[in-house]
N, C-alpha and C positions, 0 to 999 in steps of 0.2 A: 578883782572882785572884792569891793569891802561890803561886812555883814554887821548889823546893827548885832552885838556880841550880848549885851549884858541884859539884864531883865529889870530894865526902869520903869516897865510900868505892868501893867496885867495883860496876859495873856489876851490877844484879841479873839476873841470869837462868834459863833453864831452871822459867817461872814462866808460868801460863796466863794467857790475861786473866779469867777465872772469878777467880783466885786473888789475882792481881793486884787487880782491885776488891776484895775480902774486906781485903786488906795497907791500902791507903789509907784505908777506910772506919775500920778497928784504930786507925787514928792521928787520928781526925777529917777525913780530906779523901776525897776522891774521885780515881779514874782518870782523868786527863786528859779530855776531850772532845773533840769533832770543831770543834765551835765554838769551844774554848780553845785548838785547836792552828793551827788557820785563821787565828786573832787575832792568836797571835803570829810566826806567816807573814805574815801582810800587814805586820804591824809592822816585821821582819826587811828587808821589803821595800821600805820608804821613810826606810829610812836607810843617806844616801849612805855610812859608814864600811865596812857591810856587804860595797857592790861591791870587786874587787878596781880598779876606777881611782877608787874614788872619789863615782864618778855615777851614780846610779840607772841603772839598763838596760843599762850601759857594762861589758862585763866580766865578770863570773860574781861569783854568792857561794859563797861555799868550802864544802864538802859533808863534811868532816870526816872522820875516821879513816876510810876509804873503801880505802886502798891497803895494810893491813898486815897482821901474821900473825895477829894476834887482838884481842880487846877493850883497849883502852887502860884502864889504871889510873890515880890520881893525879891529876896536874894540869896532866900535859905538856898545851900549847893547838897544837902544832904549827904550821905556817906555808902561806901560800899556799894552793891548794885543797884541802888538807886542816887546813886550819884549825880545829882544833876549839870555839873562841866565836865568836860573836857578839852584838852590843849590841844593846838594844832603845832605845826615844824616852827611857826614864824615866833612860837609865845604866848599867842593871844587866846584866851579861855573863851570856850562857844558852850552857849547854855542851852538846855533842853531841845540837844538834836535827835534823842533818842528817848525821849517821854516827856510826859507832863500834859502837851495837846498836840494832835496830829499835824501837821503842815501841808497844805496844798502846795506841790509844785505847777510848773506851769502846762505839765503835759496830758494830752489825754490821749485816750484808745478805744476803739469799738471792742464791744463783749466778745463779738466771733476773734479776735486778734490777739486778748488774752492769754498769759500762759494757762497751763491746763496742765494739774495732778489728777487727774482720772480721765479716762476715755469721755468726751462729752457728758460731762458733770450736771445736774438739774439745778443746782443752788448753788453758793458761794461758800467757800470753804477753806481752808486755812492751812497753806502747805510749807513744811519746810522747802528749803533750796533744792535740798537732793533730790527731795520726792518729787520736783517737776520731772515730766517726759518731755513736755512742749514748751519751750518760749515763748510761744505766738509770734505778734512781730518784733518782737524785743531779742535782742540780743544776751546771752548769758553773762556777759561783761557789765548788763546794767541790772541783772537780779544777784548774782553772786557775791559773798565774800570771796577776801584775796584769796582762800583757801578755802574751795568747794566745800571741803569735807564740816567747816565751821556752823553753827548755828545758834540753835538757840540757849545753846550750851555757854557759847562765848559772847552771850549777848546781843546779837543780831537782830534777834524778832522773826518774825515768818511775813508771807505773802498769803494776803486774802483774794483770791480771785473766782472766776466765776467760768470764762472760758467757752461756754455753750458756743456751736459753732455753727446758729442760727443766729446770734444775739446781737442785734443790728444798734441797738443802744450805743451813746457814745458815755466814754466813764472819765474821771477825772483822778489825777495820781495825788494821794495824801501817801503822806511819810513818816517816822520815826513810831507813834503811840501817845494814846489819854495815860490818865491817872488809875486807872483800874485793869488797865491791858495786858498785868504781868509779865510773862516770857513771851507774848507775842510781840511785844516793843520791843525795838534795839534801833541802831543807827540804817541798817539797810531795808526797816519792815518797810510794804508797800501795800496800801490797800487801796482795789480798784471798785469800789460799791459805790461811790455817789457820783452823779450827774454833775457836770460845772455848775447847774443854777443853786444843789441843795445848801443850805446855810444847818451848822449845827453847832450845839455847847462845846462839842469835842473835839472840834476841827479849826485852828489858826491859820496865820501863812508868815512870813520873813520876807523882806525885800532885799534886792540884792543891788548891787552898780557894776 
């Protein structure tokens, strides 16, 4: 899997994920994946450089441009939880996988399929890890950090979802967090509110090979 790593130019956005796979497919690669973004979440996740002390578990990893007035340009990497890189095992520094603009992966899901933190929930709502009861049809291996217990403490982000177990709707997975998302941005946030067609300011994508 090579990933276009550095931020040469401005954040793409106001782009569907429809549209978005059509732009990757143009250049030979593909819209990220659920199992591409997983991968390099877990990776993210067992290098000690990543924590802020240093030690895996010890600390938070920094959730990136999370706190500002808009999209970051350029190559400012900022500092401390907002940190916008981080290293992977190989060396190579991956920018703004945990803020800045959200990321459409390539996945989607009907509403009724969604996880679900409350008994059939009316709206959409924004839950730590723990607080889910349901999965949906998602497995806990692809909402979790490595350590259940972690959240938005260690920089993770939370899950926005909706879950209604009538909601015949189909939803599209965006990842990481905007610039004003605070602690709900981290590297594993997942939010399932927009349809493949919606195009918005705050929503990007990454191609992958």
């Amino acid at each position: 899997m090579n990933l276009n790593l550095d931020p040469v130019v401005p954040p793409w956005v106001n782009i569907s994920q429809i549209n978005a796979k059509s732009e990757c497919q143009s250049i030979g690669a593909h819209l990220i994946t659920e199992d591409e973004w997983l991968t390099i979440v877990r990776n993210i996740e067992m290098q000690p450089t990543n924590w802020s002390s240093g030690q895996i578990g010890s600390g938070y990893i920094p959730r990136g441009n999370s706190d500002s007035d808009a999209a970051m340009d350029g190559t400012e990497p900022l500092t401390d939880i907002h940190k916008r890189t981080l290293t992977l095992s190989n060396g190579a520094t991956i920018w703004d996988i945990a803020g800045n603009v959200f990321d459409w992966t390539d996945a989607t899901i009907l509403g009724k399929d969604q996880p679900q933190g409350v008994a059939n929930p009316t709206d959409f709502a924004y839950y730590q890890y723990s607080n889910l009861y349901s999965y949906g049809a998602l497995s806990p291996e692809r909402l979790l950090p490595l350590n259940p217990a972690w959240n938005t403490n260690q920089g993770y982000g939370q899950i926005y979802t909706k879950g209604v177990l009538t909601d015949m709707a189909t939803y599209a997975f965006y990842r990481s967090g905007y610039w004003i998302h605070g602690a709900r941005a981290g590297v594993l946030a997942l939010t399932l509110l927009r349809v493949p067609g919606d195009s918005i300011n705050f929503i990007g994508f990454r191609c992958a090979r």
